[in-house]
Phi, psi and omega in degrees: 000131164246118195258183204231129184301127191219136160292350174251007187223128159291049171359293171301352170249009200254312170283344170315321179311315172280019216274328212226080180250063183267331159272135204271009170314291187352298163280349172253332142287004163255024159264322187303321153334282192291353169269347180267317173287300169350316178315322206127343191294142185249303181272147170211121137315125157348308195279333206258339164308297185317292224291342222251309131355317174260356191292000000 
C-alpha cells in the first residue's frame, strides 16, 4: 500500500499493518480509528478502538 509520507506520522507503519490482509479485524479497527478521529479525538485508547469497532 502507498501511502503519502508525512514528518508527523509514522506512515510506514501503518501501511505495514496491510502488508498481510488476510484477517479482515484489520479493516474494521482502521474504520473505527478513522471515525474517532473524525469525532476530534487525538489520544485513543486501544479499548476506546476495540469497543468502537465492535459497535
Amino acid at each position: 500500500m502507498n501511502l503519502p509520507q508525512s514528518h508527523n506520522l509514522p506512515i510506514q507503519k501503518l501501511a505495514s499493518v496491510f502488508n498481510s490482509t488476510s484477517a479482515t479485524y484489520k479493516f474494521y479497527w482502521l474504520i473505527a480509528l478513522i471515525e474517532l478521529v473524525e469525532e476530534g479525538n487525538i489520544e485513543i485508547s486501544k479499548r476506546k478502538i476495540l469497543h468502537t469497532s465492535f459497535l
